[in-house]
C-alpha positions in Angstrom: 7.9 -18.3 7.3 9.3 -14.8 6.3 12.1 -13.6 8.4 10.7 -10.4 10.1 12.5 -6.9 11.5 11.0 -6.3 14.8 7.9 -7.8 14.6 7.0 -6.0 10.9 5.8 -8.5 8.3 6.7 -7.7 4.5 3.7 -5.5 3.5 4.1 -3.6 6.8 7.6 -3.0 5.4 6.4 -2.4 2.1 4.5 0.3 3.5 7.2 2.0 5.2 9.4 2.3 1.9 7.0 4.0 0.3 6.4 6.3 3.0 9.9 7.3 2.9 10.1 7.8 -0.5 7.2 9.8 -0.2 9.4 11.8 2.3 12.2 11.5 -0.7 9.7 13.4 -3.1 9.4 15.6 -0.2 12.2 16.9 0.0 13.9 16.7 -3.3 10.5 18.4 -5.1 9.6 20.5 -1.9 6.1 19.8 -1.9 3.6 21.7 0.7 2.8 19.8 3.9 -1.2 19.1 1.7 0.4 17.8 -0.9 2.5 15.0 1.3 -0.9 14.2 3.5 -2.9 13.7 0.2 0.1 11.5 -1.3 0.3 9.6 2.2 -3.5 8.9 2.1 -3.3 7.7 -1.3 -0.4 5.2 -1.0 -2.1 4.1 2.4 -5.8 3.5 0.7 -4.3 1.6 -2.0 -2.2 -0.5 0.5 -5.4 -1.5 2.6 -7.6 -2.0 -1.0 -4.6 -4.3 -2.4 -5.7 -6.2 1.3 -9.2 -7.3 0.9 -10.4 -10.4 0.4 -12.7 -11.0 -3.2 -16.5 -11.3 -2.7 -17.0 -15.2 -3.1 -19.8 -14.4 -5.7 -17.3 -11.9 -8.1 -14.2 -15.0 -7.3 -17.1 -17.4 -9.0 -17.8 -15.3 -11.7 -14.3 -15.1 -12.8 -14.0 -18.5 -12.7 -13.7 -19.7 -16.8 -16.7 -21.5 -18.0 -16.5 -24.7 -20.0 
């Protein structure tokens, strides 16, 4: 078991570095308040994709063939 900071697992806290280095990119290339929302919706879509589970069927058919 992973030693957790109030509560937080590792992806959670995975999530909230990248957040503030998207505040970092923020404010060292001051981007508009759009460009920061599109960023954060991007880093946060790719978190929850990197989440799912694989379809059983495409897991089978990746499965190498003898």
């Amino acid at each position: 078991m992973t030693p957790s900071f109030y509560g937080l697992s590792t992806k959670d806290m995975v999530l909230a570095i990248s957040y503030i280095i998207l505040i970092g990119l923020i404010l060292a290339y001051h981007w508009s308040v759009v460009e920061f929302i599109i960023a954060a919706i991007a880093v946060t879509l790719a978190f929850f994709a990197g989440n799912m589970k694989k379809d059983k069927r495409i897991s089978e058919q990746e499965k190498p063939r003898d």
